[in-house]
C-alpha positions as CSV (number, residue, x, y, z in Angstrom):
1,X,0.0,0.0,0.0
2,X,1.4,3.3,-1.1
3,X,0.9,6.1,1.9
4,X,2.4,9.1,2.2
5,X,5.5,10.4,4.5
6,X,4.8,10.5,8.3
7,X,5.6,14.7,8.0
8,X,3.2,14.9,5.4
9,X,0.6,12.6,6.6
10,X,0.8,14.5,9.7
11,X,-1.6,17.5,8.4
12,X,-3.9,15.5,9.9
13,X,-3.5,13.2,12.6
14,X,-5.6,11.4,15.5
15,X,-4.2,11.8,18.7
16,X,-2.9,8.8,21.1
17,X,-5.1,7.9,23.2
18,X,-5.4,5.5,26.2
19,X,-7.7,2.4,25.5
20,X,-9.1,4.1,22.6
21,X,-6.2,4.0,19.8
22,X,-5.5,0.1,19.5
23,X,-5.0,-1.7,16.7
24,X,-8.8,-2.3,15.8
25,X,-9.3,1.4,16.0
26,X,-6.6,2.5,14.1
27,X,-7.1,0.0,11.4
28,X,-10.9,1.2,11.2
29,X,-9.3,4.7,11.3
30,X,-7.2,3.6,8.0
31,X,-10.4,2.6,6.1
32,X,-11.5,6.3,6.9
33,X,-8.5,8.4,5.8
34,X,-6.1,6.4,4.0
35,X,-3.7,9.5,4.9
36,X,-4.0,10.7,8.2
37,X,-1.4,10.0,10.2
38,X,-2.4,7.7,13.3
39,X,-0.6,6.6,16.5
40,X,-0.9,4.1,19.4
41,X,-1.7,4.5,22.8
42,X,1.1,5.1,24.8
43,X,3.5,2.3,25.3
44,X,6.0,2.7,28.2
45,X,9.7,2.1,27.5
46,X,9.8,-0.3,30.6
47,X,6.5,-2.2,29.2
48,X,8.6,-3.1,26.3
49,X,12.3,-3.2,27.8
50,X,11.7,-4.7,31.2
51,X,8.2,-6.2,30.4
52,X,9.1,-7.7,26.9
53,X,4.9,-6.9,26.3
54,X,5.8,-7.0,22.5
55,X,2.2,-7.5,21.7
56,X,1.2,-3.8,22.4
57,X,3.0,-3.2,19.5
58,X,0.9,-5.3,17.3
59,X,-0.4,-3.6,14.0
60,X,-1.4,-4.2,10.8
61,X,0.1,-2.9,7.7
62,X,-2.1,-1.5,6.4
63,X,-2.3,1.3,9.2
64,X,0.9,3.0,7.8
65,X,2.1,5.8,8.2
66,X,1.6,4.9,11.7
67,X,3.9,6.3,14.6
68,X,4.5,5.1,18.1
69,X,4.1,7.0,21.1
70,X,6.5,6.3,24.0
71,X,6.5,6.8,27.9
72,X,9.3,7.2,29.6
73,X,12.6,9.4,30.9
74,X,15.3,7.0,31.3
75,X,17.4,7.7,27.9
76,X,19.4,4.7,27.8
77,X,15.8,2.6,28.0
78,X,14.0,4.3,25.8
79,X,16.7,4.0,23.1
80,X,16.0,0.3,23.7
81,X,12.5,1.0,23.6
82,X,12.7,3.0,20.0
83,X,15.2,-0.1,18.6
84,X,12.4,-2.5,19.1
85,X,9.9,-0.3,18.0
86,X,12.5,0.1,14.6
87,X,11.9,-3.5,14.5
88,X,8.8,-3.2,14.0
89,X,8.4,-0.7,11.5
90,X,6.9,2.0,12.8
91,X,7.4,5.2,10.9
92,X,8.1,7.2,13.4
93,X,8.4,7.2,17.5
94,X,6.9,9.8,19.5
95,X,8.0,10.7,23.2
96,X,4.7,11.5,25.8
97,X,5.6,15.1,27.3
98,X,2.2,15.8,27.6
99,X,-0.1,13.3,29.5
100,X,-0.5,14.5,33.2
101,X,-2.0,11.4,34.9
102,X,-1.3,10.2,38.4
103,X,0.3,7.0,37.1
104,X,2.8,8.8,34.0
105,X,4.0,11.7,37.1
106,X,4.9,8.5,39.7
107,X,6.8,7.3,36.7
108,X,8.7,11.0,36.2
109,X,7.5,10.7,32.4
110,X,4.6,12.6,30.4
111,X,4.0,16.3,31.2
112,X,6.1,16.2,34.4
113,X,9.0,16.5,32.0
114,X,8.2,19.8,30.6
115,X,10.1,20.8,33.8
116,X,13.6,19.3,32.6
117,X,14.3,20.5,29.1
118,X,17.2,18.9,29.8
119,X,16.2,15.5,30.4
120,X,13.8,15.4,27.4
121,X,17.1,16.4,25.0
122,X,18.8,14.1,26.4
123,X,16.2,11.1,26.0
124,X,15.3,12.0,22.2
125,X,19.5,12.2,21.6
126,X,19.5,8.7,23.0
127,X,16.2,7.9,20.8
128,X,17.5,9.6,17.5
129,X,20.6,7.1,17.6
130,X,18.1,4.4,16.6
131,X,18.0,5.7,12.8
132,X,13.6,6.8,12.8
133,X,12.6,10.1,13.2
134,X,11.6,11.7,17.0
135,X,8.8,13.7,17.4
136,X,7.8,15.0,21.0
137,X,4.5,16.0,21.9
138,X,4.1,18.4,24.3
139,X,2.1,21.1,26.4
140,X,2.7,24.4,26.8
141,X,3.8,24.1,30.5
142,X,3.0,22.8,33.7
143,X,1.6,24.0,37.4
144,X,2.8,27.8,37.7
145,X,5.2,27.9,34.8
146,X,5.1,31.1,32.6
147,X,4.4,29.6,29.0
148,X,5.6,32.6,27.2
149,X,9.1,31.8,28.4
150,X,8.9,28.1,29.2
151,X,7.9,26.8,25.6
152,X,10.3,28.7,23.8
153,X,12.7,27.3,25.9
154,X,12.0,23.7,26.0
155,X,11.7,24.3,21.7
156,X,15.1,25.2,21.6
157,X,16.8,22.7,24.2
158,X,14.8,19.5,22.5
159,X,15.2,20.6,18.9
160,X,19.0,21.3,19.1
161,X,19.1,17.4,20.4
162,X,17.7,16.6,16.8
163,X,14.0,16.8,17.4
164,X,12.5,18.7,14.4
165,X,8.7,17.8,14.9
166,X,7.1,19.0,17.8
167,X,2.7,18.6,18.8
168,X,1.6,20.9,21.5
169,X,-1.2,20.5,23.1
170,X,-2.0,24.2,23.4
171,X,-3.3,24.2,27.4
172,X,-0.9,24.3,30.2
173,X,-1.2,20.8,32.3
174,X,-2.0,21.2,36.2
175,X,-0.4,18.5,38.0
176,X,-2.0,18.8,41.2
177,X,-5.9,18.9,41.7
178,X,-6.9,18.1,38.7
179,X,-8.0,14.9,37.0
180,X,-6.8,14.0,33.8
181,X,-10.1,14.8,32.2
182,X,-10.5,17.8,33.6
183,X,-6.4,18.4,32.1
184,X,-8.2,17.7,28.7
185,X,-10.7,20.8,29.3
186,X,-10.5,22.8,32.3
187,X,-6.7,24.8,31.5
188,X,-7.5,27.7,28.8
189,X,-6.3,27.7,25.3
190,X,-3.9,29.4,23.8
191,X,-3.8,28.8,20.1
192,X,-2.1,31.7,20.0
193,X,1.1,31.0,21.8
194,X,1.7,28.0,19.4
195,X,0.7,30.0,16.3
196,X,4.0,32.0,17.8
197,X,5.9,29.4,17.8
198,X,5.9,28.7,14.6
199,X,6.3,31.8,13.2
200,X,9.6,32.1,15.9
201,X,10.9,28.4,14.8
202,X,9.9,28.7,11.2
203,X,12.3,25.5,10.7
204,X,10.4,23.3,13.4
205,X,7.5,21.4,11.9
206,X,4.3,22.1,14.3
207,X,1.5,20.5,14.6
208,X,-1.1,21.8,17.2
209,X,-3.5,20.3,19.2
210,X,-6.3,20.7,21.9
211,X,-10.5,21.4,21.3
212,X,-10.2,21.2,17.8
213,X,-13.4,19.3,16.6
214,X,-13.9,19.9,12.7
215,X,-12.1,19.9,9.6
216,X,-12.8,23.6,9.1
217,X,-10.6,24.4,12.4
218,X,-8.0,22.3,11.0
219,X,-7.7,24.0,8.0
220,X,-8.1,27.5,9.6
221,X,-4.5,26.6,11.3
222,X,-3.3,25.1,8.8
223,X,-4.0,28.3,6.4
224,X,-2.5,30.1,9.5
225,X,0.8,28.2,9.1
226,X,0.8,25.2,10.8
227,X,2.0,22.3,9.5
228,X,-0.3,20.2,11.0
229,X,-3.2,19.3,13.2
230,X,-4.0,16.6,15.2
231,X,-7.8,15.8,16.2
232,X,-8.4,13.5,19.7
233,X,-12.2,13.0,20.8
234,X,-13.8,14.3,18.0
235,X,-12.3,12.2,15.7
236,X,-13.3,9.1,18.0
237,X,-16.8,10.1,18.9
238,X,-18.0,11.5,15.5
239,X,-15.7,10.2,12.6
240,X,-18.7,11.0,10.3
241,X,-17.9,14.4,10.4
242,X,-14.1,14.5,10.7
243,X,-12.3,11.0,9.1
244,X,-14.3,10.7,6.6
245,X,-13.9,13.9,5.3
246,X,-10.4,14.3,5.7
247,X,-8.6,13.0,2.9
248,X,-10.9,15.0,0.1
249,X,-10.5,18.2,2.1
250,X,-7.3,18.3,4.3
251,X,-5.3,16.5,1.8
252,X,-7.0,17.2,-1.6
253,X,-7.5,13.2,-2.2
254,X,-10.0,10.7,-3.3
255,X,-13.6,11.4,-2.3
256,X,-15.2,12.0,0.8
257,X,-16.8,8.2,2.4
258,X,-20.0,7.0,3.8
259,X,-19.9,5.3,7.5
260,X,-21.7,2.6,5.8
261,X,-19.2,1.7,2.7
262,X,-17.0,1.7,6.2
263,X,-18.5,-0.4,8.0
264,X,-19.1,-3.1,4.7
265,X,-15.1,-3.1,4.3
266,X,-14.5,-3.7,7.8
267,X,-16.9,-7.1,8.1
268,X,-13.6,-9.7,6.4
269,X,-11.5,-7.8,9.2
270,X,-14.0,-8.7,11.7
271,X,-14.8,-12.1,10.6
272,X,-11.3,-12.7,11.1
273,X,-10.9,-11.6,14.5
274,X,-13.6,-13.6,15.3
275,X,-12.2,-16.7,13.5
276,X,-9.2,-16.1,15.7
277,X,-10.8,-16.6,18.8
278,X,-11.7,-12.5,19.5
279,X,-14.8,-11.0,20.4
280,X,-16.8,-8.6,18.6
281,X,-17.2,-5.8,21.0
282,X,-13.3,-5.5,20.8
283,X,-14.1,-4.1,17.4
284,X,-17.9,-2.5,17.4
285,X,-16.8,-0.5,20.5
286,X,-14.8,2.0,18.2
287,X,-17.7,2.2,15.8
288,X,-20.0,3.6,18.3
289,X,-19.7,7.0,16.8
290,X,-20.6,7.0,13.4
291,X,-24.0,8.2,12.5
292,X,-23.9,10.7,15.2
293,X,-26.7,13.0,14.9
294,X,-28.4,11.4,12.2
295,X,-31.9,9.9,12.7
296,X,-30.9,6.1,14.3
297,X,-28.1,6.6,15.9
298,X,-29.1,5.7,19.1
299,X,-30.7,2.6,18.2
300,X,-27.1,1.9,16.4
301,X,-25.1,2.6,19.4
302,X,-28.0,0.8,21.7
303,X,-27.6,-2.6,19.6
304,X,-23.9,-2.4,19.3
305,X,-23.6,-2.0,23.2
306,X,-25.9,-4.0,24.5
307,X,-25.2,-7.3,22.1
308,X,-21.8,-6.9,21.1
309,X,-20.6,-8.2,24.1
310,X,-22.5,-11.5,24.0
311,X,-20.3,-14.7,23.5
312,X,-21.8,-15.6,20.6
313,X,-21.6,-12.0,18.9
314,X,-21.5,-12.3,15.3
315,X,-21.9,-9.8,11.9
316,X,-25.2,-10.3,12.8
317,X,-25.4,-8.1,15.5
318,X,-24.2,-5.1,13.0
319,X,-27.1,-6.3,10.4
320,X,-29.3,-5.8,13.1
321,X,-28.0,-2.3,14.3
322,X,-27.9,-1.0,10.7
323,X,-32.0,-1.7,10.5
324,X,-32.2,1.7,12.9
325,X,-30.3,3.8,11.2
326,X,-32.4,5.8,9.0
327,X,-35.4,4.0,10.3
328,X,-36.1,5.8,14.1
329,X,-36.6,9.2,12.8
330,X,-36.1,11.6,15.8
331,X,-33.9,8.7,17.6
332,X,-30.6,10.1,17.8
Protein backbone atom coordinates (compact mmCIF):
# COMPACT_ATOMS: atom_id res chain seq x y z
CA UNK A 1 0.00 0.00 0.00
CA UNK A 2 1.38 3.33 -1.06
CA UNK A 3 0.92 6.13 1.93
CA UNK A 4 2.37 9.10 2.18
CA UNK A 5 5.50 10.38 4.48
CA UNK A 6 4.80 10.52 8.28
CA UNK A 7 5.60 14.75 7.98
CA UNK A 8 3.21 14.89 5.39
CA UNK A 9 0.60 12.55 6.59
CA UNK A 10 0.84 14.49 9.71
CA UNK A 11 -1.59 17.52 8.41
CA UNK A 12 -3.88 15.49 9.86
CA UNK A 13 -3.46 13.17 12.64
CA UNK A 14 -5.63 11.38 15.48
CA UNK A 15 -4.22 11.84 18.73
CA UNK A 16 -2.85 8.76 21.06
CA UNK A 17 -5.12 7.94 23.16
CA UNK A 18 -5.40 5.51 26.19
CA UNK A 19 -7.71 2.43 25.53
CA UNK A 20 -9.08 4.14 22.61
CA UNK A 21 -6.18 3.96 19.79
CA UNK A 22 -5.50 0.13 19.48
CA UNK A 23 -4.98 -1.73 16.69
CA UNK A 24 -8.80 -2.32 15.82
CA UNK A 25 -9.35 1.38 16.04
CA UNK A 26 -6.61 2.47 14.09
CA UNK A 27 -7.13 0.03 11.37
CA UNK A 28 -10.91 1.16 11.17
CA UNK A 29 -9.35 4.69 11.31
CA UNK A 30 -7.21 3.62 7.97
CA UNK A 31 -10.36 2.64 6.05
CA UNK A 32 -11.48 6.31 6.89
CA UNK A 33 -8.53 8.38 5.84
CA UNK A 34 -6.15 6.43 3.96
CA UNK A 35 -3.71 9.55 4.87
CA UNK A 36 -4.03 10.74 8.19
CA UNK A 37 -1.45 10.04 10.17
CA UNK A 38 -2.39 7.65 13.29
CA UNK A 39 -0.59 6.64 16.55
CA UNK A 40 -0.86 4.10 19.36
CA UNK A 41 -1.66 4.48 22.85
CA UNK A 42 1.06 5.14 24.75
CA UNK A 43 3.47 2.30 25.33
CA UNK A 44 6.00 2.71 28.24
CA UNK A 45 9.72 2.13 27.50
CA UNK A 46 9.77 -0.32 30.59
CA UNK A 47 6.50 -2.21 29.15
CA UNK A 48 8.64 -3.05 26.31
CA UNK A 49 12.25 -3.17 27.77
CA UNK A 50 11.71 -4.67 31.17
CA UNK A 51 8.15 -6.23 30.39
CA UNK A 52 9.06 -7.71 26.92
CA UNK A 53 4.86 -6.85 26.27
CA UNK A 54 5.75 -6.96 22.49
CA UNK A 55 2.17 -7.47 21.73
CA UNK A 56 1.16 -3.80 22.38
CA UNK A 57 3.03 -3.18 19.52
CA UNK A 58 0.91 -5.33 17.35
CA UNK A 59 -0.35 -3.58 14.05
CA UNK A 60 -1.45 -4.20 10.76
CA UNK A 61 0.12 -2.90 7.68
CA UNK A 62 -2.14 -1.46 6.36
CA UNK A 63 -2.27 1.30 9.16
CA UNK A 64 0.88 2.95 7.82
CA UNK A 65 2.07 5.79 8.23
CA UNK A 66 1.55 4.86 11.66
CA UNK A 67 3.90 6.28 14.59
CA UNK A 68 4.46 5.09 18.11
CA UNK A 69 4.08 7.00 21.11
CA UNK A 70 6.46 6.30 23.96
CA UNK A 71 6.45 6.80 27.89
CA UNK A 72 9.33 7.20 29.62
CA UNK A 73 12.59 9.39 30.93
CA UNK A 74 15.28 7.04 31.27
CA UNK A 75 17.40 7.68 27.93
CA UNK A 76 19.44 4.70 27.81
CA UNK A 77 15.84 2.59 28.00
CA UNK A 78 14.02 4.30 25.80
CA UNK A 79 16.68 3.99 23.09
CA UNK A 80 16.00 0.31 23.71
CA UNK A 81 12.51 1.03 23.56
CA UNK A 82 12.72 2.97 19.96
CA UNK A 83 15.23 -0.14 18.63
CA UNK A 84 12.40 -2.47 19.08
CA UNK A 85 9.85 -0.27 18.00
CA UNK A 86 12.50 0.07 14.60
CA UNK A 87 11.92 -3.47 14.50
CA UNK A 88 8.82 -3.23 14.02
CA UNK A 89 8.35 -0.71 11.45
CA UNK A 90 6.87 2.00 12.79
CA UNK A 91 7.37 5.21 10.88
CA UNK A 92 8.11 7.19 13.44
CA UNK A 93 8.35 7.23 17.48
CA UNK A 94 6.93 9.76 19.50
CA UNK A 95 8.01 10.69 23.21
CA UNK A 96 4.72 11.53 25.77
CA UNK A 97 5.65 15.11 27.26
CA UNK A 98 2.24 15.79 27.60
CA UNK A 99 -0.09 13.27 29.49
CA UNK A 100 -0.55 14.53 33.23
CA UNK A 101 -1.96 11.42 34.91
CA UNK A 102 -1.26 10.21 38.41
CA UNK A 103 0.32 7.01 37.10
CA UNK A 104 2.76 8.76 33.96
CA UNK A 105 4.02 11.66 37.07
CA UNK A 106 4.88 8.51 39.70
CA UNK A 107 6.76 7.33 36.68
CA UNK A 108 8.69 11.00 36.17
CA UNK A 109 7.47 10.71 32.40
CA UNK A 110 4.60 12.64 30.43
CA UNK A 111 4.03 16.26 31.23
CA UNK A 112 6.09 16.16 34.45
CA UNK A 113 9.03 16.47 32.02
CA UNK A 114 8.17 19.84 30.62
CA UNK A 115 10.12 20.75 33.81
CA UNK A 116 13.56 19.28 32.61
CA UNK A 117 14.32 20.48 29.11
CA UNK A 118 17.21 18.86 29.75
CA UNK A 119 16.22 15.51 30.36
CA UNK A 120 13.84 15.38 27.38
CA UNK A 121 17.14 16.44 25.04
CA UNK A 122 18.80 14.07 26.43
CA UNK A 123 16.16 11.06 25.98
CA UNK A 124 15.31 12.04 22.19
CA UNK A 125 19.49 12.19 21.61
CA UNK A 126 19.50 8.67 22.97
CA UNK A 127 16.15 7.93 20.82
CA UNK A 128 17.46 9.56 17.50
CA UNK A 129 20.58 7.07 17.60
CA UNK A 130 18.09 4.43 16.57
CA UNK A 131 17.96 5.74 12.83
CA UNK A 132 13.64 6.81 12.79
CA UNK A 133 12.62 10.11 13.19
CA UNK A 134 11.59 11.72 17.00
CA UNK A 135 8.84 13.74 17.38
CA UNK A 136 7.85 14.99 21.00
CA UNK A 137 4.54 16.01 21.92
CA UNK A 138 4.06 18.40 24.30
CA UNK A 139 2.07 21.08 26.45
CA UNK A 140 2.72 24.42 26.83
CA UNK A 141 3.78 24.11 30.50
CA UNK A 142 3.02 22.79 33.68
CA UNK A 143 1.61 24.03 37.44
CA UNK A 144 2.85 27.78 37.73
CA UNK A 145 5.22 27.94 34.83
CA UNK A 146 5.07 31.11 32.61
CA UNK A 147 4.37 29.56 28.98
CA UNK A 148 5.65 32.62 27.24
CA UNK A 149 9.11 31.85 28.40
CA UNK A 150 8.95 28.09 29.16
CA UNK A 151 7.94 26.85 25.64
CA UNK A 152 10.32 28.67 23.78
CA UNK A 153 12.72 27.34 25.94
CA UNK A 154 11.96 23.69 26.00
CA UNK A 155 11.73 24.32 21.75
CA UNK A 156 15.13 25.23 21.61
CA UNK A 157 16.79 22.70 24.19
CA UNK A 158 14.85 19.48 22.45
CA UNK A 159 15.21 20.58 18.91
CA UNK A 160 19.00 21.27 19.05
CA UNK A 161 19.08 17.41 20.42
CA UNK A 162 17.66 16.59 16.77
CA UNK A 163 14.02 16.78 17.38
CA UNK A 164 12.52 18.68 14.39
CA UNK A 165 8.71 17.84 14.87
CA UNK A 166 7.09 18.97 17.79
CA UNK A 167 2.75 18.65 18.84
CA UNK A 168 1.62 20.91 21.47
CA UNK A 169 -1.20 20.50 23.10
CA UNK A 170 -1.99 24.18 23.40
CA UNK A 171 -3.26 24.22 27.38
CA UNK A 172 -0.91 24.30 30.21
CA UNK A 173 -1.19 20.83 32.34
CA UNK A 174 -1.95 21.17 36.23
CA UNK A 175 -0.45 18.54 37.99
CA UNK A 176 -1.98 18.76 41.18
CA UNK A 177 -5.94 18.94 41.70
CA UNK A 178 -6.90 18.13 38.70
CA UNK A 179 -7.97 14.92 37.05
CA UNK A 180 -6.83 13.96 33.77
CA UNK A 181 -10.05 14.83 32.19
CA UNK A 182 -10.46 17.79 33.57
CA UNK A 183 -6.39 18.42 32.13
CA UNK A 184 -8.22 17.71 28.69
CA UNK A 185 -10.73 20.79 29.33
CA UNK A 186 -10.47 22.83 32.29
CA UNK A 187 -6.66 24.84 31.49
CA UNK A 188 -7.51 27.67 28.77
CA UNK A 189 -6.35 27.67 25.34
CA UNK A 190 -3.94 29.40 23.78
CA UNK A 191 -3.81 28.83 20.09
CA UNK A 192 -2.15 31.71 20.03
CA UNK A 193 1.12 31.01 21.77
CA UNK A 194 1.72 28.04 19.37
CA UNK A 195 0.70 30.01 16.27
CA UNK A 196 3.96 32.03 17.85
CA UNK A 197 5.94 29.38 17.84
CA UNK A 198 5.92 28.73 14.64
CA UNK A 199 6.27 31.81 13.20
CA UNK A 200 9.64 32.08 15.88
CA UNK A 201 10.90 28.45 14.81
CA UNK A 202 9.87 28.72 11.17
CA UNK A 203 12.33 25.53 10.69
CA UNK A 204 10.45 23.31 13.36
CA UNK A 205 7.46 21.38 11.88
CA UNK A 206 4.34 22.12 14.32
CA UNK A 207 1.48 20.54 14.63
CA UNK A 208 -1.06 21.84 17.20
CA UNK A 209 -3.52 20.26 19.19
CA UNK A 210 -6.34 20.66 21.90
CA UNK A 211 -10.53 21.44 21.25
CA UNK A 212 -10.23 21.19 17.85
CA UNK A 213 -13.42 19.25 16.60
CA UNK A 214 -13.85 19.94 12.74
CA UNK A 215 -12.08 19.93 9.57
CA UNK A 216 -12.78 23.62 9.13
CA UNK A 217 -10.58 24.42 12.44
CA UNK A 218 -8.01 22.27 11.03
CA UNK A 219 -7.65 23.99 7.95
CA UNK A 220 -8.07 27.47 9.58
CA UNK A 221 -4.51 26.58 11.32
CA UNK A 222 -3.27 25.07 8.78
CA UNK A 223 -3.96 28.28 6.40
CA UNK A 224 -2.49 30.08 9.48
CA UNK A 225 0.80 28.22 9.11
CA UNK A 226 0.78 25.21 10.78
CA UNK A 227 2.03 22.27 9.55
CA UNK A 228 -0.31 20.21 10.99
CA UNK A 229 -3.24 19.32 13.22
CA UNK A 230 -4.04 16.60 15.21
CA UNK A 231 -7.81 15.80 16.15
CA UNK A 232 -8.44 13.48 19.66
CA UNK A 233 -12.25 12.96 20.75
CA UNK A 234 -13.76 14.25 17.97
CA UNK A 235 -12.28 12.23 15.73
CA UNK A 236 -13.28 9.15 17.96
CA UNK A 237 -16.77 10.06 18.88
CA UNK A 238 -17.96 11.51 15.49
CA UNK A 239 -15.66 10.19 12.63
CA UNK A 240 -18.75 11.04 10.32
CA UNK A 241 -17.94 14.43 10.41
CA UNK A 242 -14.06 14.49 10.67
CA UNK A 243 -12.30 10.99 9.08
CA UNK A 244 -14.31 10.74 6.55
CA UNK A 245 -13.94 13.94 5.32
CA UNK A 246 -10.36 14.29 5.74
CA UNK A 247 -8.58 12.97 2.88
CA UNK A 248 -10.86 15.02 0.06
CA UNK A 249 -10.52 18.20 2.15
CA UNK A 250 -7.30 18.35 4.32
CA UNK A 251 -5.35 16.52 1.84
CA UNK A 252 -6.95 17.17 -1.59
CA UNK A 253 -7.51 13.17 -2.23
CA UNK A 254 -10.00 10.68 -3.26
CA UNK A 255 -13.56 11.45 -2.34
CA UNK A 256 -15.18 11.97 0.84
CA UNK A 257 -16.82 8.17 2.38
CA UNK A 258 -19.99 7.03 3.75
CA UNK A 259 -19.90 5.32 7.49
CA UNK A 260 -21.69 2.60 5.77
CA UNK A 261 -19.18 1.66 2.73
CA UNK A 262 -17.03 1.73 6.21
CA UNK A 263 -18.47 -0.42 7.97
CA UNK A 264 -19.05 -3.10 4.69
CA UNK A 265 -15.09 -3.12 4.34
CA UNK A 266 -14.49 -3.70 7.81
CA UNK A 267 -16.89 -7.12 8.07
CA UNK A 268 -13.58 -9.74 6.40
CA UNK A 269 -11.45 -7.85 9.16
CA UNK A 270 -14.02 -8.68 11.74
CA UNK A 271 -14.78 -12.08 10.60
CA UNK A 272 -11.33 -12.68 11.08
CA UNK A 273 -10.89 -11.61 14.46
CA UNK A 274 -13.62 -13.61 15.28
CA UNK A 275 -12.21 -16.73 13.51
CA UNK A 276 -9.19 -16.10 15.66
CA UNK A 277 -10.77 -16.60 18.75
CA UNK A 278 -11.75 -12.52 19.54
CA UNK A 279 -14.78 -11.02 20.39
CA UNK A 280 -16.80 -8.61 18.61
CA UNK A 281 -17.16 -5.82 21.02
CA UNK A 282 -13.29 -5.54 20.83
CA UNK A 283 -14.09 -4.07 17.35
CA UNK A 284 -17.92 -2.52 17.42
CA UNK A 285 -16.82 -0.51 20.50
CA UNK A 286 -14.85 1.99 18.23
CA UNK A 287 -17.74 2.23 15.83
CA UNK A 288 -20.04 3.63 18.33
CA UNK A 289 -19.71 6.95 16.83
CA UNK A 290 -20.57 6.98 13.39
CA UNK A 291 -24.04 8.24 12.51
CA UNK A 292 -23.86 10.73 15.18
CA UNK A 293 -26.73 13.05 14.85
CA UNK A 294 -28.44 11.40 12.25
CA UNK A 295 -31.89 9.93 12.66
CA UNK A 296 -30.93 6.09 14.26
CA UNK A 297 -28.07 6.60 15.91
CA UNK A 298 -29.14 5.65 19.10
CA UNK A 299 -30.66 2.61 18.23
CA UNK A 300 -27.08 1.92 16.41
CA UNK A 301 -25.14 2.58 19.38
CA UNK A 302 -28.03 0.76 21.71
CA UNK A 303 -27.62 -2.61 19.57
CA UNK A 304 -23.85 -2.41 19.27
CA UNK A 305 -23.56 -1.99 23.15
CA UNK A 306 -25.86 -4.02 24.54
CA UNK A 307 -25.18 -7.32 22.07
CA UNK A 308 -21.82 -6.92 21.07
CA UNK A 309 -20.61 -8.20 24.13
CA UNK A 310 -22.48 -11.45 23.99
CA UNK A 311 -20.34 -14.69 23.53
CA UNK A 312 -21.82 -15.58 20.61
CA UNK A 313 -21.61 -12.01 18.86
CA UNK A 314 -21.51 -12.25 15.28
CA UNK A 315 -21.90 -9.79 11.91
CA UNK A 316 -25.19 -10.34 12.77
CA UNK A 317 -25.43 -8.07 15.48
CA UNK A 318 -24.20 -5.13 12.95
CA UNK A 319 -27.09 -6.28 10.45
CA UNK A 320 -29.34 -5.78 13.07
CA UNK A 321 -27.99 -2.29 14.30
CA UNK A 322 -27.92 -1.01 10.67
CA UNK A 323 -32.00 -1.72 10.48
CA UNK A 324 -32.18 1.72 12.91
CA UNK A 325 -30.28 3.81 11.18
CA UNK A 326 -32.41 5.76 8.98
CA UNK A 327 -35.42 3.96 10.31
CA UNK A 328 -36.11 5.81 14.14
CA UNK A 329 -36.58 9.18 12.81
CA UNK A 330 -36.10 11.57 15.75
CA UNK A 331 -33.95 8.70 17.56
CA UNK A 332 -30.60 10.05 17.78
Amino acid sequence: MTCLSPDIAARLSVAPMMDWTDRHCRYLHRLMSKNALLYTEMVTSAALVRGGALHLLEYNQEEHPIAVQLGGSDPRELAQATAICVDHGYDQVNLNVGCPSDRVQSGSFGAVLMKQPDLVADCVAAMGGQGVDITVKCRIGVDKQDPQQILPEFLEKVSAAGVKRFTIHARMAWLQGLSPKENRDVPPLDYDLVLQMKRDFPQLHISINGGINTLDQAQEFLDAGLDGVMIGRAAYHTPDQVLLKADQQIFNAGQAKEARQIIEEMRPYIAQHLQNGGRLNQITRHMLGFFAGQPGARGWRRVLSTDSVKDSAGLEVIDLALTHVNKDFGDV
